[in-house]
N, C-alpha and C positions, 0 to 999 in steps of 0.2 A: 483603400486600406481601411476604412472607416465601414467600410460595408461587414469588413470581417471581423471586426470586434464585436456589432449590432448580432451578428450570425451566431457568432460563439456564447452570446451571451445567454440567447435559445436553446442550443445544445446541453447544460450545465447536467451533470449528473450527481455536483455535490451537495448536501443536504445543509438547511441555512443553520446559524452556529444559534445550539440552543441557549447556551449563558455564556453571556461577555461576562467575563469578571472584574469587578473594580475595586481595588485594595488599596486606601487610602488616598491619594487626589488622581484623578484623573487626567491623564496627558494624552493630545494625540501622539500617531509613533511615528510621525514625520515632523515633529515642531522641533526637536531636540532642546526641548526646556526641561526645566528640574538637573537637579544634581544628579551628577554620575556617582555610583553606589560606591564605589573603591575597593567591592570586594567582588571576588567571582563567584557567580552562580555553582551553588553544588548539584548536578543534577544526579540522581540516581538513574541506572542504566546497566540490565545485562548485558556483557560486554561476556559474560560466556556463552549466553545461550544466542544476541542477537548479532553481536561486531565478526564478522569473518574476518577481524585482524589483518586487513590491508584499507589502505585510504587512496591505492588503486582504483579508479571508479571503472577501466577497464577490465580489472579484475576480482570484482568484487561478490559474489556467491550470496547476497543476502539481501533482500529489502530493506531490513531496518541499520543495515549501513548508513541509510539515508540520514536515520536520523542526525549522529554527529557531521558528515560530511555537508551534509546543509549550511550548516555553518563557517566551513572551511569555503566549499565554491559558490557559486552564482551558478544560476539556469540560464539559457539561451531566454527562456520565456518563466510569468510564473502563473498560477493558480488561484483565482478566489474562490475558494471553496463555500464563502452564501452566495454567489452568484451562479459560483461554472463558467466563471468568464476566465477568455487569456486574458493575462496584463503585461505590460512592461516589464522587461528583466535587464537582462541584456542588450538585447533588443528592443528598440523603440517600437519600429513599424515591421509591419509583416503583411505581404500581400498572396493571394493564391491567382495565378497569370495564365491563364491559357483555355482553350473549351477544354481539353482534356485533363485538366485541376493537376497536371503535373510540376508546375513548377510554381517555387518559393521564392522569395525575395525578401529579404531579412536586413531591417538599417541597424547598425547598432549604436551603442552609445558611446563620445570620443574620450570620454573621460575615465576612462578605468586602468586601472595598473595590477598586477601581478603583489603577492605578496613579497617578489624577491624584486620587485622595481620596476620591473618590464611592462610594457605597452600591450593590453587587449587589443586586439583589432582583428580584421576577417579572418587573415592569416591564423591566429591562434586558435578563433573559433573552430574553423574548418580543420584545423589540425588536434581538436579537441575532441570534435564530433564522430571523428573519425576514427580516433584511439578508442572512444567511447563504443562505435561501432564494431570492434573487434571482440567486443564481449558476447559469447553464446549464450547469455540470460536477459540482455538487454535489445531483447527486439521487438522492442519500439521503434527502434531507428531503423531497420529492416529495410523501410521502403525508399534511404536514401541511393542512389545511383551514383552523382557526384556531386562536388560541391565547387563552386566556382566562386573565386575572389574577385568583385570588381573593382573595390579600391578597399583602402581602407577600415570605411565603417557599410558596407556592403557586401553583402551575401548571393548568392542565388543558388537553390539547391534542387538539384533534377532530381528526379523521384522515376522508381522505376513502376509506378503505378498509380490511381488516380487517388491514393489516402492520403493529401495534403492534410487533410483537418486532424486525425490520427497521429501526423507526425508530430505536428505542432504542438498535440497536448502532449505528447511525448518529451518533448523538449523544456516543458515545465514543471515536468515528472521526476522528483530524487533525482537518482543515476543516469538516468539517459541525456538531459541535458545539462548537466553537471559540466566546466568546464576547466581542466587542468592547466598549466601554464606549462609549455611544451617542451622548457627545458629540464620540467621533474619528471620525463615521461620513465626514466631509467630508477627513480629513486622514488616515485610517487607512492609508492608501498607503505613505506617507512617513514618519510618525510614530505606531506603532502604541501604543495603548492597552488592556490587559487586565487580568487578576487573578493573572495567573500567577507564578509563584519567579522569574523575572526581568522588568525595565525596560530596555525599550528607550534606548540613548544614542547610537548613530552606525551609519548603511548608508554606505557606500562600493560603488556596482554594481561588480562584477564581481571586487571585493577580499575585501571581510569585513563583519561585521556584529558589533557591539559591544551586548553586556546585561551588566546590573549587577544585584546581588544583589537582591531586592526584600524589603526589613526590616518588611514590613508583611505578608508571607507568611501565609496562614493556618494553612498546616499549619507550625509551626513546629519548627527546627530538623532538618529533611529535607535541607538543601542547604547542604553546609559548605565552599564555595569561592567568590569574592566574584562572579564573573561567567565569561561565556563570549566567549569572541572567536573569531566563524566566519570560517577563513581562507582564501582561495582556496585550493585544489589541485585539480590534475586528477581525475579518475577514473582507477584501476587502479593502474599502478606511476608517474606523478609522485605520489600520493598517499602512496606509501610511502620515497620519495624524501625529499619534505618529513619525512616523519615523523622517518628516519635524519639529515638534516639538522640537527634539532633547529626547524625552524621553527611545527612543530603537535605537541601533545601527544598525539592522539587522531585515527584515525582511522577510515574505513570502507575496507575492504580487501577487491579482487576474489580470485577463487580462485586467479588466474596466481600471485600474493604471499603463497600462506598460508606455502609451504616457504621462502624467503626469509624470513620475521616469524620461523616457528620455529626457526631456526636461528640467528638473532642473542638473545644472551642478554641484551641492553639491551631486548629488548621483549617485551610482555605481548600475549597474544592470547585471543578468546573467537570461542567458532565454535558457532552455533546455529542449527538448523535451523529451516526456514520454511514457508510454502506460499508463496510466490512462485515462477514458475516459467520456464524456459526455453521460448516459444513461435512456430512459426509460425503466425503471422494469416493467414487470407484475406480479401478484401474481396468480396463476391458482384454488389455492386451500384453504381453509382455517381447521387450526386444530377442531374446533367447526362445522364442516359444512355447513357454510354459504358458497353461489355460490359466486362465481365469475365471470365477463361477461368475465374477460380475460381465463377460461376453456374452450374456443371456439377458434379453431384456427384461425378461419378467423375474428374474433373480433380482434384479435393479427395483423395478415395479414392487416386490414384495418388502423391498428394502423402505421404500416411501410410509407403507404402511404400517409395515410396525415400527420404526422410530418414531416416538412421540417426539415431537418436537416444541408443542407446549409444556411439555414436563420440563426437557432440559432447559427450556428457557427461564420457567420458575425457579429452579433449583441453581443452574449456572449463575443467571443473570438475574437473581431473584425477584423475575419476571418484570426489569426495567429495558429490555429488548425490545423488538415486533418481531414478531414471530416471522418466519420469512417459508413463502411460497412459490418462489424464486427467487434468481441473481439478483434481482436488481429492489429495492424497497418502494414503499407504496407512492414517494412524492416523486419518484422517477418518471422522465416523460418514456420509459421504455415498458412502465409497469404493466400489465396484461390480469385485471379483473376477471375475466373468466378461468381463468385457473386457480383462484385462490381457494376454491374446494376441492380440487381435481385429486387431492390423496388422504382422506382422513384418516386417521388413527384407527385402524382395525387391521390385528392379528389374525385374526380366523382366515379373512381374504386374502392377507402375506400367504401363510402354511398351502391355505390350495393353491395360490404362484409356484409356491417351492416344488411342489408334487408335483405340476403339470411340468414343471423345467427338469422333471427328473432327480429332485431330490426330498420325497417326502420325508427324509428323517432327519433334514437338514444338511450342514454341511460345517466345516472350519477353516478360518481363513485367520491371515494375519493383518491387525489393523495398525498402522504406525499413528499417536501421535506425536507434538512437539514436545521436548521433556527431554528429561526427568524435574521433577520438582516443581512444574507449573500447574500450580490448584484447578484452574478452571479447567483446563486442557484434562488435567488428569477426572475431575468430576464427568465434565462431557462424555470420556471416553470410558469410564466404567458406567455410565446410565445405557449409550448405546450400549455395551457389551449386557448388562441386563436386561435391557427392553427386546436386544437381540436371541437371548437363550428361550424366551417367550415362544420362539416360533421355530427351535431346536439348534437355530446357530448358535455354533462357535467364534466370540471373536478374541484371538489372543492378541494382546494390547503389546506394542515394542514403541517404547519412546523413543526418539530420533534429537540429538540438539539440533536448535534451531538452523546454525551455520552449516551443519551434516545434512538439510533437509533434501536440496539441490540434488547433492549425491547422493547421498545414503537412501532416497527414498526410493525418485524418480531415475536419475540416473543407471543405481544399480538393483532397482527395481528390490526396493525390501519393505513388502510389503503387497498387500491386496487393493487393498483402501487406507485411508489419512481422513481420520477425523480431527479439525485441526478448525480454524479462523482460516478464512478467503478474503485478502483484500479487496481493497473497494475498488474501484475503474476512476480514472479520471475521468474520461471520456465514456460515459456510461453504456455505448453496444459493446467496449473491449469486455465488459464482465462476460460476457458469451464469446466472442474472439478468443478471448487468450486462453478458456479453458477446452473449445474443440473447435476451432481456426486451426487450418491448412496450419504446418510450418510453426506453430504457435507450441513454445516447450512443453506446459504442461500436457497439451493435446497430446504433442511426439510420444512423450515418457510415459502416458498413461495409454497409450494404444486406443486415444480418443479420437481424433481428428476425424471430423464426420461434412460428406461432403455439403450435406443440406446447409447446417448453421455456416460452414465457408462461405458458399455461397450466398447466403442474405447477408452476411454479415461483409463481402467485397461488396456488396449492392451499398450497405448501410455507409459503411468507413468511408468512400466514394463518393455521396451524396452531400452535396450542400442544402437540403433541403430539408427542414428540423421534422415537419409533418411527416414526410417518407421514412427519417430515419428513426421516426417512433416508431411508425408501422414495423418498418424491417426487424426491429429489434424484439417488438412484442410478439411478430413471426416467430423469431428464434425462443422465444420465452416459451410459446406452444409446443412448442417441437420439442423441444428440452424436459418438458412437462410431460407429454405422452413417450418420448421415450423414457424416462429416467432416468437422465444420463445423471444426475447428482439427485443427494436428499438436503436441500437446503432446509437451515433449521434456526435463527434467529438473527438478529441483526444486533450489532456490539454498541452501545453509546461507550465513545472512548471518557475518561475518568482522568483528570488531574490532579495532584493532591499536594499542596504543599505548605511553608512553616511559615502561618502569617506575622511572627514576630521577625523573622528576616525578609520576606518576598514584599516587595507594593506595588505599584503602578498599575496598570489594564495588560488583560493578556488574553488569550482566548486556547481552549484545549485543541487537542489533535483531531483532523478528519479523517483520519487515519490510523491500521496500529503501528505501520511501520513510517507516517513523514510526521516530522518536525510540529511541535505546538510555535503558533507566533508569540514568539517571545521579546518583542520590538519594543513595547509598551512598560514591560518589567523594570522595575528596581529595584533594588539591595537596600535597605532599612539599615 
């Protein structure tokens, strides 16, 4: 078992945390020293554009669900994101058994209870994982087969294929290894149940969501403020609005707002780089078979070239980004050096693509971003639309909310391309897996699924072997690069921002736009 934390710890695809923050004494966030605050954290949170209003982890339609629900469950497994290592969750131990890397073995911990009383143990897991697996956005879990209880705090989990390492970070991931207590599986919508540092007490759609300290915690004295209240605000600058108001303690903050936060000296900021990234999508196909102009590679090709993507990076992110030349950012062991010139900034060479693929006069299509009302998303997407009329394209902009994105984009195909933010991968060959991997949604919905990057990429998921699964993966970066299957266009440092006459303790910002900042270390002033 010890072999497979040393392994994973190789694999890591997360980027090390740029500023720990330290706000008044310093505590670690396992000592459970210092006073508990007595008050609850206010955080701010679109809860219009990001909560799809169920705490269902089976049914949940959105990534940044994670966010709140992180605090309501516990993961099978969790995530150091400066390492890239798995760590203890749930789970103590975790072994991969067999020459054909299909089966798991999972010890868990005997001490956990349910927020309604009840006993953790395999039984619930297994009956967690499973509820969990019934969700058509959550396939990560995909490559379970069955899950078998050997006693109490023991697991074993057959895999119908050889991506044990895959699952696992899966399992550490938001929603996928989120685990519900089985008797809320009929009411978990509305009234969620888990093991996690907070209890659920009040949803309010479109307002706030109210948790309370949970005193039955098993890692005790990690979380020394009595609850959190998620409060509506916008995205971008109403967020930071609210924050200067005084009505949210805590926020997520776009780049338009980093020089505003650092410049008022009432507020504290943390700015940590990520692999989430600034991208445009193309769609190649559609389920009803309508064309798509992006079905042409050199349509896609022409697309690389005239998006400037140093522009939108100065201007979006004003230019506190890296510029991105694929999926995956430069301290990735998937990174691939020789394509980092492969598409410069030249128009003229776009226009004769467009002519030779048959449309010298250009063409119009529809681009959806996320929105209405999020600044950065809406800047991105009027620079592409200008940097695009450059070379006769049309692109008409339809914003999409966030919780609509699922369906309204991919699902019911509205739209051409999505110029929008691409999460980061935990496991960093899924940034090429999940967007044209066999079976993989976004592929499906986008009429992506190509069989080359499948195939390196089962070769990759597959392999215990860190060296191999660079290569495989930097394969998939070339291939991705000479086709065009996307225009990657900058990399997001995520941005915390909050009110240092209420906030203290150590905390460190989001690796992510959609999980959870560690908020362990915090206290209420």
């Amino acid at each position: 078992m010890a072999r497979l934390h040393r392994l994973c710890s190789r694999f890591g695809g997360g980027r090390a945390a740029a500023l720990l923050v330290v706000v008044g004494l310093v505590a670690t966030a396992c000592s459970g020293s210092g006073s508990g605050g007595g008050t609850k954290l206010r955080y701010g949170y679109d809860l219009s554009a990001q909560f799809t209003n169920t705490f269902d982890v089976s049914k949940s339609k959105g990534d940044c669900d994670g966010i709140p629900l992180a605090f309501i469950y516990d993961t099978v497994l969790r995530y150091d994101p400066e390492s890239g290592d798995l760590v203890p969750g749930l789970a103590t131990e975790w072994s991969i058994e067999g020459d054909a890397k299909k089966t798991i073995t999972l010890k868990l911990r005997d001490d956990v209870t349910f927020h309604n009383g009840t006993k953790l143990d395999a039984a619930a897991v297994k009956k967690g994982l499973d509820k969990n697996n019934t969700n058509s956005q959550l396939t990560g879990l995909d490559p379970i087969q069955s899950i078998e209880v050997i006693d109490p705090t023991t697991l074993v989990i057959h895999l119908k294929n050889d991506q044990a390492i895959p699952l696992l970070y899966a399992m550490s991931n938001a929603r996928d290894g989120m685990i519900m207590a089985p008797e809320s599986f009929a009411t978990a919508g509305k009234h969620p149940v888990g093991s996690g540092p907070f209890r659920f007490v009040e949803f309010k759609p479109g307002q706030g969501i109210t948790l309370e300290k949970n005193p039955d915690y098993w890692e005790k004295g990690v979380y020394r403020f009595e609850g959190i209240e998620f409060t509506q605000v916008g995205t971008g600058p109403p967020a930071l609005t609210a924050l200067k108001a005084g009505s949210v303690d805590l926020i997520r903050s776009e780049m338009e707002s980093l020089a505003a936060i650092e410049s008022d000296d009432s507020l504290g900021v943390v700015v940590q780089p990520s692999g989430a990234y600034l991208q445009f999508q193309m769609r190649e196909s559609y389920k009803d078979g309508r064309k798509s102009p992006f079905a042409d590679e050199r349509v896609r090709q022409a697309m690389r070239y005239a998006i400037n993507a140093q522009e939108i990076n100065e201007i979006v992110q004003r230019g506190k980004g890296e510029v991105a030349t694929q999926s995956l950012p430069k301290d990735s062991p998937g990174y691939d050096p020789s394509i980092a010139d492969a598409y410069p900034y030249d128009p003229e060479k776009a226009k004769a693509l467009l002519a030779e693929a048959g449309y010298p006069d250009g063409f119009e299509f529809t681009m959806a971003i996320p929105g209405p009302g999020i600044k950065n998303m809406a800047d991105q997407g009027q620079l592409i639309q200008d940097q695009l009329k450059n070379i006769g394209v049309t692109a008409n902009i339809k914003p999409i909310l966030g919780q609509d994105i699922a369906t309204q984009y991919y699902i019911e195909g509205g739209g051409d391309a999505f110029a929008a933010a691409r999460l980061a991968s935990t496991f960093y060959p899924s940034a090429y897996d999940s967007q044209w991997g066999k079976f993989e949604f976004v592929a499906i919905w986008n009429g992506a699924e190509n069989e080359e990057v499948t195939n390196l990429m089962n070769q990759a998921l597959g392999s215990t072997d860190p060296a191999q699964i660079a290569e495989l993966t930097k394969r998939a970066a070339r291939y991705t690069s000479e086709h065009a299957l996307e225009v990657p266009i900058a990399f997001m440092p995520q941005i915390l921002a909050y009110d240092k006459a209420r906030v203290g303790g150590t905390f460190t910002g989001q690796y992510d736009i959609c999980n959870p900042p560690d908020l362990s270390g915090l206290t209420m002033k």
